[in-house]
KOLGU-4560 file (N, C-alpha, C; in nm, 3 decimals, padded with zeros to 5 digits):
<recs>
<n_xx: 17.604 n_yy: -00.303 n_zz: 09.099 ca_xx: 17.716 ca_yy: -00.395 ca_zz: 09.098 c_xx: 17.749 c_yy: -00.424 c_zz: 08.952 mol: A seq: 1 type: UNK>
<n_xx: 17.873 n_yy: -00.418 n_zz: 08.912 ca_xx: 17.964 ca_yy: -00.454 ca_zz: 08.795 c_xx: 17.887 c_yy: -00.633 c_zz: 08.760 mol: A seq: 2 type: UNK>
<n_xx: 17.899 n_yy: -00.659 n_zz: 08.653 ca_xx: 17.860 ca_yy: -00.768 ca_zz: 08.608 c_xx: 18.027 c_yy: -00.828 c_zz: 08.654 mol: A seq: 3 type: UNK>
<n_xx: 18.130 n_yy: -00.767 n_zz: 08.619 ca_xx: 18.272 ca_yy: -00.861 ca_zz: 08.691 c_xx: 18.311 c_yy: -00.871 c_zz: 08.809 mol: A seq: 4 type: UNK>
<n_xx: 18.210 n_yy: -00.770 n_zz: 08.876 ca_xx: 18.220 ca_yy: -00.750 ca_zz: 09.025 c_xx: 18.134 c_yy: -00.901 c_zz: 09.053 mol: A seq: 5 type: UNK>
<n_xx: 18.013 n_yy: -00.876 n_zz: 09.052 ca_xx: 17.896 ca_yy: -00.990 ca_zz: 09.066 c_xx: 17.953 c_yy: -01.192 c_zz: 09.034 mol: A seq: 6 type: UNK>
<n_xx: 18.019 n_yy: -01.147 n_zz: 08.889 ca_xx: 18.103 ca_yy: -01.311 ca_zz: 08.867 c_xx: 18.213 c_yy: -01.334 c_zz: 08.945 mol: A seq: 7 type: UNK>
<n_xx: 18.267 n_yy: -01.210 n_zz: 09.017 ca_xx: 18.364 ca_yy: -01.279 ca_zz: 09.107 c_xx: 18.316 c_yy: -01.273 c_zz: 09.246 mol: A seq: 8 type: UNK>
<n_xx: 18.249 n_yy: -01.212 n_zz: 09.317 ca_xx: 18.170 ca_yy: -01.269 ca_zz: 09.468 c_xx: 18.116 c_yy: -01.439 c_zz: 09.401 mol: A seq: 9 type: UNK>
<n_xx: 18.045 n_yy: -01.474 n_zz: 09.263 ca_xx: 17.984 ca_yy: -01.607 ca_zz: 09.250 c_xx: 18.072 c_yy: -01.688 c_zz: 09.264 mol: A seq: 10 type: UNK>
<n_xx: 18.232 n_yy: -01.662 n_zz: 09.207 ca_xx: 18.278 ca_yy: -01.775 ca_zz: 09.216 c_xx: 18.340 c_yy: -01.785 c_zz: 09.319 mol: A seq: 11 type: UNK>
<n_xx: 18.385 n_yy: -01.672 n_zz: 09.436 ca_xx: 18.433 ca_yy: -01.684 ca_zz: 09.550 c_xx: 18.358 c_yy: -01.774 c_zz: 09.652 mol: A seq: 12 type: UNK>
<n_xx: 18.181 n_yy: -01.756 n_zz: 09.648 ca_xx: 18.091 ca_yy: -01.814 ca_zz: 09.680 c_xx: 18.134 c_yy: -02.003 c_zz: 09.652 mol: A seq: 13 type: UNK>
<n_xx: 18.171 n_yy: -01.982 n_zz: 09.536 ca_xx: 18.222 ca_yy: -02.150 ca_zz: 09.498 c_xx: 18.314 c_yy: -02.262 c_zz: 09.560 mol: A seq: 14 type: UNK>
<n_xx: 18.419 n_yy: -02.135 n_zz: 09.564 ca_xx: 18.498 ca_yy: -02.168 ca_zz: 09.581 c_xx: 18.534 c_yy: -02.225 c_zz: 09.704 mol: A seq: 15 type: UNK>
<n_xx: 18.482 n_yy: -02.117 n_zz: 09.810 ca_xx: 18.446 ca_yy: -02.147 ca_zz: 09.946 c_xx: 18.364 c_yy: -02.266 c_zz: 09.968 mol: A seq: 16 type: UNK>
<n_xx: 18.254 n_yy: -02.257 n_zz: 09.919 ca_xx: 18.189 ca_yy: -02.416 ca_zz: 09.898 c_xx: 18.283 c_yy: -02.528 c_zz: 09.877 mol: A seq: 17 type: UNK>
<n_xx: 18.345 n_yy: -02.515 n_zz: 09.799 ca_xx: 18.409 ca_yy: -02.662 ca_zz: 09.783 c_xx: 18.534 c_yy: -02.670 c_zz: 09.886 mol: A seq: 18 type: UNK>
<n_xx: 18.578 n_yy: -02.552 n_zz: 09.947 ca_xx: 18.722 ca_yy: -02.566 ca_zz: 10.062 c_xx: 18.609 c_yy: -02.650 c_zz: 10.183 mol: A seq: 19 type: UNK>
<n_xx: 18.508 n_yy: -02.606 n_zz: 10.187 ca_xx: 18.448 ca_yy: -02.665 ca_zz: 10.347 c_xx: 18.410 c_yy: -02.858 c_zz: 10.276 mol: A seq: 20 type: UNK>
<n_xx: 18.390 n_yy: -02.817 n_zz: 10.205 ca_xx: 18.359 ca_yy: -02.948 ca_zz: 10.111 c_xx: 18.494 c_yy: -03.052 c_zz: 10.186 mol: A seq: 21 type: UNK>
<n_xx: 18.607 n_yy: -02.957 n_zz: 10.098 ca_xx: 18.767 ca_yy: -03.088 ca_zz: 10.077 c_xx: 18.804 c_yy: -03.084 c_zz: 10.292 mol: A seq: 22 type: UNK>
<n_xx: 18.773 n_yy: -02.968 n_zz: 10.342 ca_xx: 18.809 ca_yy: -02.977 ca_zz: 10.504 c_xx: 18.697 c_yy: -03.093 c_zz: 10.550 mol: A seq: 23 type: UNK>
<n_xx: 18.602 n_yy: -03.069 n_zz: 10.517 ca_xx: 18.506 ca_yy: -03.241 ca_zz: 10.580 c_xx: 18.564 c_yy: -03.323 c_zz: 10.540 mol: A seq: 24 type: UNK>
<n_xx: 18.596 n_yy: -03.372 n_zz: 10.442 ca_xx: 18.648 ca_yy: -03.480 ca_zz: 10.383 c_xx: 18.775 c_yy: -03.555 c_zz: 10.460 mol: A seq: 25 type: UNK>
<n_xx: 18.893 n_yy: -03.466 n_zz: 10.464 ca_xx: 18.975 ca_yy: -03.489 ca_zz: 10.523 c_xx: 18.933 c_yy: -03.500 c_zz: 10.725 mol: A seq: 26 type: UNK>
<n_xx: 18.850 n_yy: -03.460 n_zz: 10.752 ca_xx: 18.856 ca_yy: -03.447 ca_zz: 10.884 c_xx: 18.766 c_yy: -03.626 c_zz: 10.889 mol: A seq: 27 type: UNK>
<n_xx: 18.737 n_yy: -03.640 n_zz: 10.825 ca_xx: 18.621 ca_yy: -03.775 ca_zz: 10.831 c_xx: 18.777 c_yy: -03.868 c_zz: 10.752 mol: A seq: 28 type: UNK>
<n_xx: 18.771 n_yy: -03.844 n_zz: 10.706 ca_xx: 18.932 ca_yy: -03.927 ca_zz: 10.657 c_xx: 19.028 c_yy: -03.985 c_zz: 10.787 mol: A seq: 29 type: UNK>
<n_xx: 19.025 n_yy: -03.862 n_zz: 10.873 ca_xx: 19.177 ca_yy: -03.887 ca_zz: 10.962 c_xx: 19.097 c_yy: -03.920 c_zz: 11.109 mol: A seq: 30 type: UNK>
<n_xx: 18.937 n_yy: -03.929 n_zz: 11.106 ca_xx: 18.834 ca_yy: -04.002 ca_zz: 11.197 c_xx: 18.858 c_yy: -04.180 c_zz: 11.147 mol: A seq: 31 type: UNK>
<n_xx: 18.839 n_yy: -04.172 n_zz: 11.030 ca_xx: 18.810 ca_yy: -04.313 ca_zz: 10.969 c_xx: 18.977 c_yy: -04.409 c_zz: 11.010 mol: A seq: 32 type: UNK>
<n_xx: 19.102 n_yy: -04.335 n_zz: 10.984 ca_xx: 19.212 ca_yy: -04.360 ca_zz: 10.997 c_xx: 19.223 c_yy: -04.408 c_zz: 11.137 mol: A seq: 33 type: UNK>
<n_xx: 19.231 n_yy: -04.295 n_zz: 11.221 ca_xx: 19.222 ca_yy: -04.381 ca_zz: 11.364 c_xx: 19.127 c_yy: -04.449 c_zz: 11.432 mol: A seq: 34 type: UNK>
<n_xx: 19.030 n_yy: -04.460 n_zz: 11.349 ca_xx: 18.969 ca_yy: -04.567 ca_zz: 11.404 c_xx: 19.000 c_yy: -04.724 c_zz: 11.399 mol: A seq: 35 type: UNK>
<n_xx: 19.084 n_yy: -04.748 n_zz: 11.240 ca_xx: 19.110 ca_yy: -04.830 ca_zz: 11.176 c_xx: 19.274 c_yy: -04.853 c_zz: 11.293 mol: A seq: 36 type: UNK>
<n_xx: 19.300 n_yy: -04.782 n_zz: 11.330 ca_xx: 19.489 ca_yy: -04.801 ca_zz: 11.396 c_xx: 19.393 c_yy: -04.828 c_zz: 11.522 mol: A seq: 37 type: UNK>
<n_xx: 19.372 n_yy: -04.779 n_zz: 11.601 ca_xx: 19.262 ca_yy: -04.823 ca_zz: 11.728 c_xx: 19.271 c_yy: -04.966 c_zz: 11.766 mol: A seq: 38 type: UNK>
<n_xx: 19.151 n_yy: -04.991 n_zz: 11.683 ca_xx: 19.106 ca_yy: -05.183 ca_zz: 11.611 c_xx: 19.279 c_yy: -05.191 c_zz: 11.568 mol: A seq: 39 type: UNK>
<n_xx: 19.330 n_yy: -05.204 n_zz: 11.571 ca_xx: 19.475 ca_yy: -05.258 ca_zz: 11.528 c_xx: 19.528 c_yy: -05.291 c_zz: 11.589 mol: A seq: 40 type: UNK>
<n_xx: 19.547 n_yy: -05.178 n_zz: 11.692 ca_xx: 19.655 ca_yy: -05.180 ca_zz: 11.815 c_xx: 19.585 c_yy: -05.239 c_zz: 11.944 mol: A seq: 41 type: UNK>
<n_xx: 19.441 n_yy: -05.306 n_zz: 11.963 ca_xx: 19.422 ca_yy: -05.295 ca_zz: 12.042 c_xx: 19.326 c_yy: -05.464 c_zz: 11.982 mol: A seq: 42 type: UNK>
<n_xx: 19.311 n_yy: -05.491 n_zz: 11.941 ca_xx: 19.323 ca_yy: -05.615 ca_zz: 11.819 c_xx: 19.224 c_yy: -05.724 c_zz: 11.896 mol: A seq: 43 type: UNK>
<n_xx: 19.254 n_yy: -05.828 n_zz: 11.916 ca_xx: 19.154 ca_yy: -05.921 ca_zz: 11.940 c_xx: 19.057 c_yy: -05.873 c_zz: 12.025 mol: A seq: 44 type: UNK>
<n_xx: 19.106 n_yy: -05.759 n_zz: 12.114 ca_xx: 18.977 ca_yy: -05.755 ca_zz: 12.232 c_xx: 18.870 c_yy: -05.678 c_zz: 12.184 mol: A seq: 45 type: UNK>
<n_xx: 18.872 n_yy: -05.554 n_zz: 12.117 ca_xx: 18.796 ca_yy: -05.471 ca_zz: 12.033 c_xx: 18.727 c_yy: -05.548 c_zz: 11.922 mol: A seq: 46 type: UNK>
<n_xx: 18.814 n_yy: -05.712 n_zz: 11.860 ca_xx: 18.713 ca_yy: -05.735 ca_zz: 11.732 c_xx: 18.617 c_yy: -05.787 c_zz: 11.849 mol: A seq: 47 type: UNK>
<n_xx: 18.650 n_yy: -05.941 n_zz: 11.890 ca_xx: 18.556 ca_yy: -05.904 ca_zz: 11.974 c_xx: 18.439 c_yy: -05.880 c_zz: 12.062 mol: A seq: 48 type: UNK>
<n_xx: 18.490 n_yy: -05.764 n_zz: 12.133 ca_xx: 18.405 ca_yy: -05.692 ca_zz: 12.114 c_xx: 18.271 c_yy: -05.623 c_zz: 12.054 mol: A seq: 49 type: UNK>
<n_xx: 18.330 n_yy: -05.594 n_zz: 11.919 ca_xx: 18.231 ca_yy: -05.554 ca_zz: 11.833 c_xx: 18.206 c_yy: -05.675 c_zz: 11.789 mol: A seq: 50 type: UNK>
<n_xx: 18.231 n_yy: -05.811 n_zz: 11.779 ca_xx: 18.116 ca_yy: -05.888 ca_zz: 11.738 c_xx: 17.983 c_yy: -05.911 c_zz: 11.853 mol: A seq: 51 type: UNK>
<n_xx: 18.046 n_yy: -05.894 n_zz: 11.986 ca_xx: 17.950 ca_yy: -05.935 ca_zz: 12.082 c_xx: 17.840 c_yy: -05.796 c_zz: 12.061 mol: A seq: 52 type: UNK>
<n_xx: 17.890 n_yy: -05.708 n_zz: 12.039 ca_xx: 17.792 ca_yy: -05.575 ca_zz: 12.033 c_xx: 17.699 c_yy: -05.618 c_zz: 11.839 mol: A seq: 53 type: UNK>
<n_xx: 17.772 n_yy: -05.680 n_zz: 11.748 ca_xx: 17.696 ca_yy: -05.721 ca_zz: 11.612 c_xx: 17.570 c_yy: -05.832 c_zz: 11.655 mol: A seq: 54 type: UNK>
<n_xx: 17.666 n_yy: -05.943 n_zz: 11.738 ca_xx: 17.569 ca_yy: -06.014 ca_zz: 11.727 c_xx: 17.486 c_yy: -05.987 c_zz: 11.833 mol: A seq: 55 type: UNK>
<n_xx: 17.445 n_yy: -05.915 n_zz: 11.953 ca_xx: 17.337 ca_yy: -05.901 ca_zz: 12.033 c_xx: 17.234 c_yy: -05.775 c_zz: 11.926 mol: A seq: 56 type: UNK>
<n_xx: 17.262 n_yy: -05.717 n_zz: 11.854 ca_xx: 17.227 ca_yy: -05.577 ca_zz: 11.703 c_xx: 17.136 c_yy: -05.668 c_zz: 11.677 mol: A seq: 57 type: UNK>
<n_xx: 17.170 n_yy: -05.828 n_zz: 11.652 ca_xx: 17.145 ca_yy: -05.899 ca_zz: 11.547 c_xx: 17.032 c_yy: -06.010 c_zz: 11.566 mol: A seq: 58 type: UNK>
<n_xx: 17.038 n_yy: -05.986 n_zz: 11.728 ca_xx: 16.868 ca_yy: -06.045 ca_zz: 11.809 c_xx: 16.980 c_yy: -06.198 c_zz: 11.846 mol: A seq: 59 type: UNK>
<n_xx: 17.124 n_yy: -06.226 n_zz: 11.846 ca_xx: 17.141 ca_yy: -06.323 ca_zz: 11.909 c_xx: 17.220 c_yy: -06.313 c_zz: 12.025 mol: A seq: 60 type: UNK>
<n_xx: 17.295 n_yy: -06.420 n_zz: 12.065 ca_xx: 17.379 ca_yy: -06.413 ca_zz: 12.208 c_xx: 17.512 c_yy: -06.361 c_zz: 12.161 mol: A seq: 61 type: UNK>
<n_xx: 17.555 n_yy: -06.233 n_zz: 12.251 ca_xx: 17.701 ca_yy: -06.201 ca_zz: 12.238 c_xx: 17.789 c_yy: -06.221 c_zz: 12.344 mol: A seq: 62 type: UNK>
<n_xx: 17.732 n_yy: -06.363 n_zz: 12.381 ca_xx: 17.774 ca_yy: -06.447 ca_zz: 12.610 c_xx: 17.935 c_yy: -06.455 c_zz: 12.499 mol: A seq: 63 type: UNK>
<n_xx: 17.947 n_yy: -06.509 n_zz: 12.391 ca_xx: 18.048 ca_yy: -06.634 ca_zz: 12.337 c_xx: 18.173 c_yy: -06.544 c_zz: 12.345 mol: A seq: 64 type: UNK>
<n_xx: 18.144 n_yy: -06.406 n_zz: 12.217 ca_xx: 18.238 ca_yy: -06.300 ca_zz: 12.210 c_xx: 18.257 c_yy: -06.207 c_zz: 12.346 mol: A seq: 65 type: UNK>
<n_xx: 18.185 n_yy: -06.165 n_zz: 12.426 ca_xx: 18.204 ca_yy: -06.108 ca_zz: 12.495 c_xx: 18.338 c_yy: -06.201 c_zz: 12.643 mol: A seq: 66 type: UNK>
<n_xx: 18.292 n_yy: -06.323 n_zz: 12.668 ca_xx: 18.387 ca_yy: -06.432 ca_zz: 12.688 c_xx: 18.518 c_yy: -06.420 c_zz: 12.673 mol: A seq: 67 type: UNK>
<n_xx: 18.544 n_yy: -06.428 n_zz: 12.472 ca_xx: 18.684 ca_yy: -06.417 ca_zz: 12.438 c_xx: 18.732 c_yy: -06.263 c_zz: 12.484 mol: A seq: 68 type: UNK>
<n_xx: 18.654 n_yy: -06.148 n_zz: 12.460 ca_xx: 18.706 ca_yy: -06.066 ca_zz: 12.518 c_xx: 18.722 c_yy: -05.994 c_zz: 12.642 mol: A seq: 69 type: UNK>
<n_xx: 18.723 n_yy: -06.082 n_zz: 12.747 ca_xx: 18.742 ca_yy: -06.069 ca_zz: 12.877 c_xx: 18.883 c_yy: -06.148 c_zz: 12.873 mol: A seq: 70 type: UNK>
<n_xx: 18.837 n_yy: -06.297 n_zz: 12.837 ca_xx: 18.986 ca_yy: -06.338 ca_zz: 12.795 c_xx: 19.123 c_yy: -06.282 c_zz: 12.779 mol: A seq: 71 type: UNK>
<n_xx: 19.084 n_yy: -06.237 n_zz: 12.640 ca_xx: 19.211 ca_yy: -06.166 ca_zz: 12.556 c_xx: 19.256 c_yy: -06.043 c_zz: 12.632 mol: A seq: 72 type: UNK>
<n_xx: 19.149 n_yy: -05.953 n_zz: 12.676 ca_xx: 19.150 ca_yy: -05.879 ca_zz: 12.812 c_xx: 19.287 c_yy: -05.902 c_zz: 12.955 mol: A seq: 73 type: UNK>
<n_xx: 19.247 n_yy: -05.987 n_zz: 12.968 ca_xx: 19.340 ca_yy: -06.044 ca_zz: 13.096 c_xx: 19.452 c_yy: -06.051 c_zz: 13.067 mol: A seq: 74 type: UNK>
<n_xx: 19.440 n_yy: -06.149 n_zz: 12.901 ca_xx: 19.613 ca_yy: -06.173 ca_zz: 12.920 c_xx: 19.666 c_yy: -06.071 c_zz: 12.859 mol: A seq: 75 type: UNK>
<n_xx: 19.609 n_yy: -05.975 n_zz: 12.822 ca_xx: 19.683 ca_yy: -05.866 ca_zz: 12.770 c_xx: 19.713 c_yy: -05.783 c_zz: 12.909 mol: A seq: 76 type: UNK>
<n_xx: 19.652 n_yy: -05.758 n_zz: 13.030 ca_xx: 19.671 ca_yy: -05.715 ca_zz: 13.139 c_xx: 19.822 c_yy: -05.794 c_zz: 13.203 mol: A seq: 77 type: UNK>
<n_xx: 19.816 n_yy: -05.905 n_zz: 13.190 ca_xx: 19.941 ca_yy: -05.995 ca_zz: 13.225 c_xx: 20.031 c_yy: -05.936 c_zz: 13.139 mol: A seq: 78 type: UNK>
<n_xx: 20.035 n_yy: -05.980 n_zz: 13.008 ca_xx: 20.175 ca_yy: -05.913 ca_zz: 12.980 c_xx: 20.189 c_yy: -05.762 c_zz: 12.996 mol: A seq: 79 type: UNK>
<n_xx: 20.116 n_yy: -05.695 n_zz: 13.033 ca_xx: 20.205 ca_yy: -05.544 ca_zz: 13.022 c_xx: 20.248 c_yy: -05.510 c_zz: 13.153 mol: A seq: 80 type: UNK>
<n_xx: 20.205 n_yy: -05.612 n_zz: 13.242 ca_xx: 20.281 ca_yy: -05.596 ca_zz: 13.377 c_xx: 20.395 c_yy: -05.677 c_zz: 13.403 mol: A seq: 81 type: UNK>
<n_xx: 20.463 n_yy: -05.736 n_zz: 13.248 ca_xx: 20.574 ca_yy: -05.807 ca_zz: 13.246 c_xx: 20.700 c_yy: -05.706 c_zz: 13.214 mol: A seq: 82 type: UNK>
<n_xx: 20.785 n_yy: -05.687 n_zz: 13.326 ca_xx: 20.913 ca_yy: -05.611 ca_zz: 13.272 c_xx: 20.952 c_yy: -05.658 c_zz: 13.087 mol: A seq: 83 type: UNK>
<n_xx: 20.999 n_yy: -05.527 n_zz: 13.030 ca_xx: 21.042 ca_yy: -05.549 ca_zz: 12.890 c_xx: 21.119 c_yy: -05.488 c_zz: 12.836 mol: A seq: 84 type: UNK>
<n_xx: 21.251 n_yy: -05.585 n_zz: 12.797 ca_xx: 21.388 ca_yy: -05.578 ca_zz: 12.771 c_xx: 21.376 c_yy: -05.618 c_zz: 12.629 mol: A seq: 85 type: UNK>
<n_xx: 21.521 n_yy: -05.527 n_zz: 12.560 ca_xx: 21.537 ca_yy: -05.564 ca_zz: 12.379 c_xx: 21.532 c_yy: -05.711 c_zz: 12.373 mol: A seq: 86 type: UNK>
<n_xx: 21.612 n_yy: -05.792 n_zz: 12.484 ca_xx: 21.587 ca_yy: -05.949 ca_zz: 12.529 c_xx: 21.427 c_yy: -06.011 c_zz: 12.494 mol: A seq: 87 type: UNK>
<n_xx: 21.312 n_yy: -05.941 n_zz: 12.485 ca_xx: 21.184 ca_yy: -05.975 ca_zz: 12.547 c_xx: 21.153 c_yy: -05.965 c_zz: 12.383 mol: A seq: 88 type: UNK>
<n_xx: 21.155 n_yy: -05.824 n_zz: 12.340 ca_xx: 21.133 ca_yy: -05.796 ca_zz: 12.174 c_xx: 21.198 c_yy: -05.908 c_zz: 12.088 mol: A seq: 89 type: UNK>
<n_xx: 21.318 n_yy: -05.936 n_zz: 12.129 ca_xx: 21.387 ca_yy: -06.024 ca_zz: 12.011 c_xx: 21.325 c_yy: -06.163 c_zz: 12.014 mol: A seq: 90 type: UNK>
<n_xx: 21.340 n_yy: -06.238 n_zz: 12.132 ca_xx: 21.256 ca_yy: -06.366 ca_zz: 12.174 c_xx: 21.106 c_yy: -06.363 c_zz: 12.102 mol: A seq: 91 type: UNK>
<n_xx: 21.045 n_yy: -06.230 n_zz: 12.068 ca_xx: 20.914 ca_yy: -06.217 ca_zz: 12.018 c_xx: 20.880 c_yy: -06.241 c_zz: 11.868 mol: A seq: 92 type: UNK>
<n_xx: 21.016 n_yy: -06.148 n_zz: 11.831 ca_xx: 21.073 ca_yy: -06.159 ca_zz: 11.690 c_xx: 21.097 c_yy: -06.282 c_zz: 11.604 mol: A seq: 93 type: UNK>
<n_xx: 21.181 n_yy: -06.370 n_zz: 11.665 ca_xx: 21.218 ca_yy: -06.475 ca_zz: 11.658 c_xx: 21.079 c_yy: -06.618 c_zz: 11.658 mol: A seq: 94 type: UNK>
<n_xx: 20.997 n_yy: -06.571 n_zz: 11.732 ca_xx: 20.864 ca_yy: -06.711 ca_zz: 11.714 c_xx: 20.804 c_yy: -06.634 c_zz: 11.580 mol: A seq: 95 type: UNK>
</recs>
């Protein structure tokens, strides 16, 4: 093997290394992203949630959080079985 043959398989070797490198990155990026829109869109019942799942982690009671999110639960079940008109959005807008 060519000594310029040999330095270019090394740096192809490199190079490749660092593409699987920048593709993890981004794939753990656009994991981290929707996780973050998730918890967003889905908001009081998921926090929560995860506090009742922190604080039972944490050797205490998660009766309190788990509570609010049965709660927040319900009435989020109520409103989406409420018909919804630009009427409904604007009234929402407006408080």
């Amino acid at each position: 093997m060519t000594p310029e043959r040999s330095l270019h398989a090394r740096s192809y070797r490199h190079r490749s290394t660092g593409q699987g490198l920048t593709e993890y990155i981004i794939i753990v990026a656009l994991i981290a992203i929707a996780a973050i829109g998730v918890v967003g869109l889905f908001g009081g019942v998921v926090k929560s949630q995860f506090g009742a799942m922190a604080a039972a982690l944490g050797g205490g009671n998660g009766a309190a959080a788990m509570t609010a999110a049965t709660g927040l639960g319900n009435q989020a079940a109520g409103e989406a079985g409420q018909a919804a008109t630009l009427d409904t959005y604007a009234g929402a807008a407006a408080e």
